[in-house]
Biopython code that builds the backbone (N, CA, C, O; Angstrom):
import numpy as np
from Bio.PDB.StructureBuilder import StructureBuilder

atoms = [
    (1, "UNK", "N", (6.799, 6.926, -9.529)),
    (1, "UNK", "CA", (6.098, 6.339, -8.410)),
    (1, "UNK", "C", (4.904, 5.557, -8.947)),
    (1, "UNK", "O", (4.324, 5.966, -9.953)),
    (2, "UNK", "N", (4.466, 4.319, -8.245)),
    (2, "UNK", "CA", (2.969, 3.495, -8.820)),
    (2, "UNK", "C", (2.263, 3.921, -7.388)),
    (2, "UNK", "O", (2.721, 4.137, -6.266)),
    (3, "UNK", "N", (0.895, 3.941, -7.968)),
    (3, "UNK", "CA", (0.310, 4.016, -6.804)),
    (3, "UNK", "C", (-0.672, 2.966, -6.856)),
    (3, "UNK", "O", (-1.289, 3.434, -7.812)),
    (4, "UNK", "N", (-0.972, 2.462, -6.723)),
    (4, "UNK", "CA", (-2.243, 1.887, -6.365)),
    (4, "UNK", "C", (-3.227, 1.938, -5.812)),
    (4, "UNK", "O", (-2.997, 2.131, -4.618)),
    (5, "UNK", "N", (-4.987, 1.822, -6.162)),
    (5, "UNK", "CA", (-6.078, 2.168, -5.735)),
    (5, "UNK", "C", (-6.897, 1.312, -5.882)),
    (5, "UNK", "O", (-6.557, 0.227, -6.354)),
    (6, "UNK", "N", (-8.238, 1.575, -5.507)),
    (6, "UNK", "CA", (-9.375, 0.852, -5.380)),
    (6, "UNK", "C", (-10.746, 1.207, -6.789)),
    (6, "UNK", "O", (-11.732, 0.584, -7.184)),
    (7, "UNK", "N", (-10.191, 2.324, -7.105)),
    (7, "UNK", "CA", (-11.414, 2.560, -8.350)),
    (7, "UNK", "C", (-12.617, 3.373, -7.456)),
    (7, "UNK", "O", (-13.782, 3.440, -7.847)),
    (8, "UNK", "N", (-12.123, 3.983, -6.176)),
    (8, "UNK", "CA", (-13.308, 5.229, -5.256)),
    (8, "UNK", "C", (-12.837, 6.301, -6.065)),
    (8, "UNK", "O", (-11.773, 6.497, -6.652)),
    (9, "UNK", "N", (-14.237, 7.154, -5.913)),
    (9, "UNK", "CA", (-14.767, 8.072, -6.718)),
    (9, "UNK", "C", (-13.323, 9.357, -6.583)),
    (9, "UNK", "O", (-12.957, 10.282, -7.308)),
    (10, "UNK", "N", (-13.006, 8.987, -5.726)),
    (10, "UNK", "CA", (-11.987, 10.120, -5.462)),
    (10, "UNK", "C", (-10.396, 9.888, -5.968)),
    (10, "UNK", "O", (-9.517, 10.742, -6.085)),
    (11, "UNK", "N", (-10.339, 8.695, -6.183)),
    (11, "UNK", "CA", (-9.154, 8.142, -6.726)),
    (11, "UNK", "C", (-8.948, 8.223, -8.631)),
    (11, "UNK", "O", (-7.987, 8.458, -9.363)),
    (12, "UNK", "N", (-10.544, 7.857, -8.890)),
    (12, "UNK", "CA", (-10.933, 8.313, -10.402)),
    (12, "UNK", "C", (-11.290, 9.840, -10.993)),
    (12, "UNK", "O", (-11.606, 10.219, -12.121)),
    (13, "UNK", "N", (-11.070, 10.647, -9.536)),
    (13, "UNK", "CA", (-11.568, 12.123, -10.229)),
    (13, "UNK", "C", (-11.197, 12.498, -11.174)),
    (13, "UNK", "O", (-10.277, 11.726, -11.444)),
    (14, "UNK", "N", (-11.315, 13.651, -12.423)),
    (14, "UNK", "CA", (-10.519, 13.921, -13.621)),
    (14, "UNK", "C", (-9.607, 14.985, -12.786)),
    (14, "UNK", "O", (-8.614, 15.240, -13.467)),
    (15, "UNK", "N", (-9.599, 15.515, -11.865)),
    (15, "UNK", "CA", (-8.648, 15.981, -11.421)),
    (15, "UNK", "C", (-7.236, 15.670, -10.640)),
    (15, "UNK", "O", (-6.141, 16.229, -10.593)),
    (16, "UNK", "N", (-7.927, 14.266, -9.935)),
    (16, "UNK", "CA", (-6.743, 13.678, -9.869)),
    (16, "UNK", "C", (-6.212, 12.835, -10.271)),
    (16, "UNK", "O", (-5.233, 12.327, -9.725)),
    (17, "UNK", "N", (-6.822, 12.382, -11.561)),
    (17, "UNK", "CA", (-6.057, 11.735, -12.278)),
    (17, "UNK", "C", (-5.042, 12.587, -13.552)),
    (17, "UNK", "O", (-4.093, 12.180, -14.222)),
    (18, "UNK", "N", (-5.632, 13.702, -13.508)),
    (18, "UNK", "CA", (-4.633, 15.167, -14.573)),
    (18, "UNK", "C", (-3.389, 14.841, -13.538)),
    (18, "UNK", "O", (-2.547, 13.974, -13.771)),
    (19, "UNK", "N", (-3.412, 15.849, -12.107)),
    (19, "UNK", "CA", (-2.562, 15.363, -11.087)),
    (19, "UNK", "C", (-1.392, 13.807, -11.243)),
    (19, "UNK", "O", (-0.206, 14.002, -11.511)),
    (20, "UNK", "N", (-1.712, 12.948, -11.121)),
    (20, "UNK", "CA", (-1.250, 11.572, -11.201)),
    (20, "UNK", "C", (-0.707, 11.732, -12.794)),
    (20, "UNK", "O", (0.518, 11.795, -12.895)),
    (21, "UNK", "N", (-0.998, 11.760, -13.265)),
    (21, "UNK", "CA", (-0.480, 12.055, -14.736)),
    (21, "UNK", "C", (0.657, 13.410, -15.054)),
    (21, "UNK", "O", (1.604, 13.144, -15.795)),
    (22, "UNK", "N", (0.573, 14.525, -14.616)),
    (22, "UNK", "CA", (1.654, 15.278, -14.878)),
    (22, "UNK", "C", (2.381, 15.273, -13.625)),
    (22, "UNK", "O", (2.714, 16.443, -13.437)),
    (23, "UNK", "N", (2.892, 14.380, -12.452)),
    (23, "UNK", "CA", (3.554, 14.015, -11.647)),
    (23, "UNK", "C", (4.164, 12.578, -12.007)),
    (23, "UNK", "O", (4.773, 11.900, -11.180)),
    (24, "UNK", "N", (3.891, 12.123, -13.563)),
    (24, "UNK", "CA", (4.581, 10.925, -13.778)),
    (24, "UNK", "C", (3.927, 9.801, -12.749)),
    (24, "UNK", "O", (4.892, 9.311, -12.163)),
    (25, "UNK", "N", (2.978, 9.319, -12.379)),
    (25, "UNK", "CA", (2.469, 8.472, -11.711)),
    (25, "UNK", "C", (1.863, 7.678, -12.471)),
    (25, "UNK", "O", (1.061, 8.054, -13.327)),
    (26, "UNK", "N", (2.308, 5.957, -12.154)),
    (26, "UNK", "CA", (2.281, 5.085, -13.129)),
    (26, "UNK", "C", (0.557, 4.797, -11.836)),
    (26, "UNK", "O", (0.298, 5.301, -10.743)),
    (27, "UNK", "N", (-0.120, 3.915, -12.593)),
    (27, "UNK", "CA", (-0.827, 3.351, -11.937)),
    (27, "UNK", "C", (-1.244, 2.272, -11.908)),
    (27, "UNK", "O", (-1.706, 1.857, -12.971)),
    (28, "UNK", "N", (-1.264, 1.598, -11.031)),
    (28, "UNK", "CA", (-0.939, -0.237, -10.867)),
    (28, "UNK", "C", (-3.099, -0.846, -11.329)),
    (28, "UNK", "O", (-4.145, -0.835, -10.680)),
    (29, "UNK", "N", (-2.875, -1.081, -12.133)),
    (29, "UNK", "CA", (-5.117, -1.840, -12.624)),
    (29, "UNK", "C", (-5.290, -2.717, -11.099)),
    (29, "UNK", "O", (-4.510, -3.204, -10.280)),
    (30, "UNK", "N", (-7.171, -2.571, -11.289)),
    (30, "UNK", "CA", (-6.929, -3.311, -10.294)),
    (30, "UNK", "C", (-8.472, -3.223, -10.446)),
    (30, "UNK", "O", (-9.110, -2.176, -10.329)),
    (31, "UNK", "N", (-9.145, -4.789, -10.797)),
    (31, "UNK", "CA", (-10.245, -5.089, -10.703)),
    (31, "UNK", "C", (-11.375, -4.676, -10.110)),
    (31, "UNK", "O", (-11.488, -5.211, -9.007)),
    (32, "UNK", "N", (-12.486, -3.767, -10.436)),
    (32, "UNK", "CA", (-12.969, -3.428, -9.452)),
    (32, "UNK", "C", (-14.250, -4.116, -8.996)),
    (32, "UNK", "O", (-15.082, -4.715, -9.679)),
    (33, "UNK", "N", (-14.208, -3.843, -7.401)),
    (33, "UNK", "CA", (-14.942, -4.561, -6.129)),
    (33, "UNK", "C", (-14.265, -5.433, -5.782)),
    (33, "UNK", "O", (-14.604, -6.078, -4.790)),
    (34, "UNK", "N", (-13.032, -5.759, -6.511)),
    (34, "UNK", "CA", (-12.357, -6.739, -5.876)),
    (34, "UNK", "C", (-11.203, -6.945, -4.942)),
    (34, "UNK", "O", (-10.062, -7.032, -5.396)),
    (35, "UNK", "N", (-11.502, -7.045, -3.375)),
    (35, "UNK", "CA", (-10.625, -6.115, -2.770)),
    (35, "UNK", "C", (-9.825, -7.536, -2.450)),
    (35, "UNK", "O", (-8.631, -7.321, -2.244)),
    (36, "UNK", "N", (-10.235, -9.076, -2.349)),
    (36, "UNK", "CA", (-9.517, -10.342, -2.114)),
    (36, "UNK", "C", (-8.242, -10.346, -2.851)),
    (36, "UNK", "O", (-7.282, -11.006, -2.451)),
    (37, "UNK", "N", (-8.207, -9.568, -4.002)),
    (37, "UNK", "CA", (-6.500, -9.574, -4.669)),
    (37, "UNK", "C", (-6.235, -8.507, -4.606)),
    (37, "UNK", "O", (-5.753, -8.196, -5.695)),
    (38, "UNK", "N", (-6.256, -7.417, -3.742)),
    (38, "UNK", "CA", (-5.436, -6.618, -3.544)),
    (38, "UNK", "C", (-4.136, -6.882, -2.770)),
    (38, "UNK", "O", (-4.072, -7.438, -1.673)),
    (39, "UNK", "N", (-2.883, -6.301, -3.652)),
    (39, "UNK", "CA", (-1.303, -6.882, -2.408)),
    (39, "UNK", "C", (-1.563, -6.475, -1.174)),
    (39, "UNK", "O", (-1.211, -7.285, -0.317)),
    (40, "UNK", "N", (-2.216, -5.191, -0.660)),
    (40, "UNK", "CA", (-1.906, -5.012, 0.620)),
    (40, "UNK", "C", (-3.016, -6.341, 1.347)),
    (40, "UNK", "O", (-2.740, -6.749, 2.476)),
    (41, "UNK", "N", (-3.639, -6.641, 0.962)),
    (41, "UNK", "CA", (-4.570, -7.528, 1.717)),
    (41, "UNK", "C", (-3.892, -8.683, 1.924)),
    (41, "UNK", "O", (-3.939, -9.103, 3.081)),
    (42, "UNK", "N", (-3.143, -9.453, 0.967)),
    (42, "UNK", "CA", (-2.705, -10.493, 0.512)),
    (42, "UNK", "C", (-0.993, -10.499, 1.006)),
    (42, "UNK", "O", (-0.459, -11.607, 1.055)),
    (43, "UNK", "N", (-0.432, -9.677, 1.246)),
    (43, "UNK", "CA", (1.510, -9.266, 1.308)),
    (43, "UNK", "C", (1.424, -8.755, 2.875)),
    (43, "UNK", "O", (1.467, -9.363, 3.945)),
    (44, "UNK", "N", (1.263, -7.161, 2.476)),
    (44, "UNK", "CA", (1.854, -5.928, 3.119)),
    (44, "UNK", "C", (1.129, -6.178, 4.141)),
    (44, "UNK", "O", (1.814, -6.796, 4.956)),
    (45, "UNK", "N", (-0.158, -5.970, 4.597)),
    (45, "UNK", "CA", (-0.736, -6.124, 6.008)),
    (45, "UNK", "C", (-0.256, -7.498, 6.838)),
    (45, "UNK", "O", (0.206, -7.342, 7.969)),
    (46, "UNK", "N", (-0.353, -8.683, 6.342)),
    (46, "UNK", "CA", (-0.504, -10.095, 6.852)),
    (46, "UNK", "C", (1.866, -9.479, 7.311)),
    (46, "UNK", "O", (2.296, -9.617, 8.456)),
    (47, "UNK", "N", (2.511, -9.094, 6.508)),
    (47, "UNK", "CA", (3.817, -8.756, 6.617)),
    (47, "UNK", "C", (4.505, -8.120, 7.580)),
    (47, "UNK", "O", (5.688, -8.202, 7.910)),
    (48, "UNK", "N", (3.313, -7.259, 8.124)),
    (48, "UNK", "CA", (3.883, -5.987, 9.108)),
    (48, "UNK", "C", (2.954, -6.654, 10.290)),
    (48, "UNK", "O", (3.484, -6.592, 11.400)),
    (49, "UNK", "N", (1.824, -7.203, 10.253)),
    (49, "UNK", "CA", (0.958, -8.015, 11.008)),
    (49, "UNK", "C", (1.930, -9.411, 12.032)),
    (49, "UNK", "O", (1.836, -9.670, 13.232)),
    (50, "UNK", "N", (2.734, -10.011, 11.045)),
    (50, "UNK", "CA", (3.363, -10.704, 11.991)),
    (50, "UNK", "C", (4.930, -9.952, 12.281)),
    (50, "UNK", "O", (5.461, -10.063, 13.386)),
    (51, "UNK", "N", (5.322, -9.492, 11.604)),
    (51, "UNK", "CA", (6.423, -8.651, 12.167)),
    (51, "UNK", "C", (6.073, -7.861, 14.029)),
    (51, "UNK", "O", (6.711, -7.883, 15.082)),
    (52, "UNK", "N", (5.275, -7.495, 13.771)),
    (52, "UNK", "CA", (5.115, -6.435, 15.267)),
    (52, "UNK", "C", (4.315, -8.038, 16.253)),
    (52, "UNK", "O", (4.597, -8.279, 17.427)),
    (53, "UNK", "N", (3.744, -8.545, 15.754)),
    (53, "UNK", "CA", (3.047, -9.619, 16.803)),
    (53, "UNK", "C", (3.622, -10.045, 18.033)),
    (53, "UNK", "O", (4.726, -10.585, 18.099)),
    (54, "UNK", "N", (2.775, -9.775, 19.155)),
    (54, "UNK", "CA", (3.334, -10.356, 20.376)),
    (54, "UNK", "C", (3.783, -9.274, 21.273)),
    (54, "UNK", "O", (3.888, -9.545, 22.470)),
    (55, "UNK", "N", (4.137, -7.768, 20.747)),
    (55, "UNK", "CA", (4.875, -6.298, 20.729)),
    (55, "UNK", "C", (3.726, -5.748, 21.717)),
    (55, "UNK", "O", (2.608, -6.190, 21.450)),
    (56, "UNK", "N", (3.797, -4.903, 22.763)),
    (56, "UNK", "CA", (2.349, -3.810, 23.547)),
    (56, "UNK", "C", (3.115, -2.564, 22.996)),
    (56, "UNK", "O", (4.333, -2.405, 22.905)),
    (57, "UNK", "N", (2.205, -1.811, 22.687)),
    (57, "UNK", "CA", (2.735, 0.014, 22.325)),
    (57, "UNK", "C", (2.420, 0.166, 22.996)),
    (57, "UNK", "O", (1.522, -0.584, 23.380)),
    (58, "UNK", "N", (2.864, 1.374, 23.886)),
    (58, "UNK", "CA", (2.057, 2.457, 24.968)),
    (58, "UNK", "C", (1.243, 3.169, 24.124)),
    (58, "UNK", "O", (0.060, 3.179, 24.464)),
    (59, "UNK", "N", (1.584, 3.892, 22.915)),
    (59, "UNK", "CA", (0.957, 4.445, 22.574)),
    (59, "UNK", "C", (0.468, 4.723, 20.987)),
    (59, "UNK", "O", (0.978, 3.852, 20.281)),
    (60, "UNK", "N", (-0.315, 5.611, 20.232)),
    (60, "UNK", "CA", (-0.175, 5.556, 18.515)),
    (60, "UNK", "C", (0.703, 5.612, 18.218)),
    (60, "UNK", "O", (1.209, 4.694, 17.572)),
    (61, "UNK", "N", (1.534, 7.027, 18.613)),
    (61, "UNK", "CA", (2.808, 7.185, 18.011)),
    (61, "UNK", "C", (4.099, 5.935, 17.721)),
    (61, "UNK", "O", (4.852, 5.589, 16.811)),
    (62, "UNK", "N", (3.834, 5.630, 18.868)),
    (62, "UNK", "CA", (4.787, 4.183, 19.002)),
    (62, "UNK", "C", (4.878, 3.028, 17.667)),
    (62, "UNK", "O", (5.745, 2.508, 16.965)),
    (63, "UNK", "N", (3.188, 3.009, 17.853)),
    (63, "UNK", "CA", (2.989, 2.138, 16.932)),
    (63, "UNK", "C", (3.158, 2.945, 15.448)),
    (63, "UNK", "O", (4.059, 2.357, 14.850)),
    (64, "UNK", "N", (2.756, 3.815, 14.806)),
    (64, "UNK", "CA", (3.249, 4.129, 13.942)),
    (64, "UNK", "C", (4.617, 4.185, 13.695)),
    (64, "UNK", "O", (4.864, 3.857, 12.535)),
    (65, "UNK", "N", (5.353, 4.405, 14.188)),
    (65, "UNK", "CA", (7.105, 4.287, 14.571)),
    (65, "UNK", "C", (7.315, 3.186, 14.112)),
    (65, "UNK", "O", (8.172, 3.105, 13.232)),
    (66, "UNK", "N", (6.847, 2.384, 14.402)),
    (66, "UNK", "CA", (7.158, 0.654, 14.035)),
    (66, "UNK", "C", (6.355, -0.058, 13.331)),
    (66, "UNK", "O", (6.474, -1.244, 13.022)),
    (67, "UNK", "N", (5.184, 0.981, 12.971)),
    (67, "UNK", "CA", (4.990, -0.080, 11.357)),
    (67, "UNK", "C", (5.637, 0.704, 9.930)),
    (67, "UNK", "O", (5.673, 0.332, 8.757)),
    (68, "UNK", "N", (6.178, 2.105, 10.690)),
    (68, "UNK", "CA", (6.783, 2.852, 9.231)),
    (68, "UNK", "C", (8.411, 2.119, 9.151)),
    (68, "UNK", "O", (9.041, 2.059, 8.095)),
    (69, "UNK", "N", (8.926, 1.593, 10.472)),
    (69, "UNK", "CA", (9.964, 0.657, 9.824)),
    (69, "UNK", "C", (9.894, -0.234, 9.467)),
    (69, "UNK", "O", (10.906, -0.643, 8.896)),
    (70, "UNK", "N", (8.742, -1.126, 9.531)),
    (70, "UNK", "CA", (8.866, -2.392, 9.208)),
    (70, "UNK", "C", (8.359, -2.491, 7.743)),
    (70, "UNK", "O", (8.508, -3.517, 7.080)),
    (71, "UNK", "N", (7.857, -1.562, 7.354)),
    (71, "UNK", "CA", (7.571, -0.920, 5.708)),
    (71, "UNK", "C", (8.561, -0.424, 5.193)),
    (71, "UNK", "O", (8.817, -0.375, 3.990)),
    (72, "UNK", "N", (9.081, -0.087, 5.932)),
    (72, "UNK", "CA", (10.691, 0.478, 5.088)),
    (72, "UNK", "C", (11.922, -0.119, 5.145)),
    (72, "UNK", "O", (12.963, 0.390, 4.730)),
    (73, "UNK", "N", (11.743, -1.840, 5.964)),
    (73, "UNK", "CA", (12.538, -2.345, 6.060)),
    (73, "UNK", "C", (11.830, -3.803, 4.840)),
    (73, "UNK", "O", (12.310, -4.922, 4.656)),
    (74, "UNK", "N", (10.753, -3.260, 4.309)),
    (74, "UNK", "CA", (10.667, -4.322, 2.997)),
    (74, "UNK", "C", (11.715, -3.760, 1.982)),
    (74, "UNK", "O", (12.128, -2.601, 1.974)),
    (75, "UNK", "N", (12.051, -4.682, 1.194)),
    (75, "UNK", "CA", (12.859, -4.006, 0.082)),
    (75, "UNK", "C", (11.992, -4.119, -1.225)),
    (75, "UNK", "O", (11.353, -5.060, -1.698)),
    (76, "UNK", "N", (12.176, -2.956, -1.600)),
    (76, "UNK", "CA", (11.513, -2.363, -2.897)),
    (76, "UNK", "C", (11.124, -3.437, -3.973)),
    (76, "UNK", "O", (9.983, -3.662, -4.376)),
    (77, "UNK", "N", (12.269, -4.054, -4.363)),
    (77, "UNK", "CA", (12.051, -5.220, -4.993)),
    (77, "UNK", "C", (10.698, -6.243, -5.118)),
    (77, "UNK", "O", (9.896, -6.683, -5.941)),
    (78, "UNK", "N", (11.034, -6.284, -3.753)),
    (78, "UNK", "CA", (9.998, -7.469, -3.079)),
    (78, "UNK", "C", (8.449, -6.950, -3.176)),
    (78, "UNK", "O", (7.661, -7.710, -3.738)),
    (79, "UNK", "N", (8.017, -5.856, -2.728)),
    (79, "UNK", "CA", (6.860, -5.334, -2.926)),
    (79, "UNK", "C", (6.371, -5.094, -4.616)),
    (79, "UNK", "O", (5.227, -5.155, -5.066)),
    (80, "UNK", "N", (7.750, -4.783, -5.405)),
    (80, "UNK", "CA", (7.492, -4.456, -6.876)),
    (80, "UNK", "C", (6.866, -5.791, -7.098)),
    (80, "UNK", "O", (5.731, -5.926, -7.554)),
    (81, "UNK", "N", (7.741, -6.878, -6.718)),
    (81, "UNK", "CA", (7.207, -8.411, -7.325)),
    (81, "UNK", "C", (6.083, -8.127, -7.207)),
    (81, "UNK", "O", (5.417, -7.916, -8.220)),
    (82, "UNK", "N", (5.299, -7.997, -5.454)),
    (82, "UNK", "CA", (3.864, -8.409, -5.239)),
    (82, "UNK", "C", (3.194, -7.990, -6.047)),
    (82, "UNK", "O", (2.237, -8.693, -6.370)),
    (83, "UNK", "N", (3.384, -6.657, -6.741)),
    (83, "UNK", "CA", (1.995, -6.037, -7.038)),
    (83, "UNK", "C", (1.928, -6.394, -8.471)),
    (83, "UNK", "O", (0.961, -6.029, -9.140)),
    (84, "UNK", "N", (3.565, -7.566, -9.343)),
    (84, "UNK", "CA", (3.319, -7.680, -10.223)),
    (84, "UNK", "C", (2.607, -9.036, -10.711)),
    (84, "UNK", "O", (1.900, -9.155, -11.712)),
    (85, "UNK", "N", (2.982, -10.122, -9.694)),
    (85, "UNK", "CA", (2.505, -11.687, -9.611)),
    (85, "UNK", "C", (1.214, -11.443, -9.745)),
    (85, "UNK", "O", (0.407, -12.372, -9.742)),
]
sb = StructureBuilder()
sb.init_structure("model")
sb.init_model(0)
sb.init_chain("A")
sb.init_seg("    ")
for serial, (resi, resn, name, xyz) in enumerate(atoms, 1):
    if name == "N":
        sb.init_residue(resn, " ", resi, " ")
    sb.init_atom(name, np.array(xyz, "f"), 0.0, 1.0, " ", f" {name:<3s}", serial, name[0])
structure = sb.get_structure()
């Protein structure tokens, strides 16, 4: 699995980075303070942002319902690219 982060204090702990490390967790670099090139800023939000557009939920649940498909209807591939360009 990659995860990707921001470089917060909690993401750099030595504990969870022991964690992230003996769970095989690759981890994607990522400039820090620099949140303008992050993929989700740049891909994944602006992606699922116009996917649902135009849509009313009644409610959270709803809406979570339909942004966990429209995340799982990216293909793996495609997100691998983003976070590698």
């Amino acid at each position: 699995m990659d995860a990707h982060h921001y470089g917060a204090p909690a993401h750099t702990a030595n504990l969870v980075q022991q964690f992230l490390t003996k769970h095989g967790t690759i981890q994607v670099a990522h400039p820090p303070y620099s949140s303008d090139m992050s993929p989700p800023d740049f891909f994944l939000f602006p992606k699922i942002k116009y996917t649902l557009k135009g849509h009313r939920f009644q409610d959270i649940e709803t809406i979570k319902q339909n942004s966990t498909q429209q995340l799982q209807a990216i293909p793996k591939s495609e997100l691998q690219k983003c976070f590698k360009d």
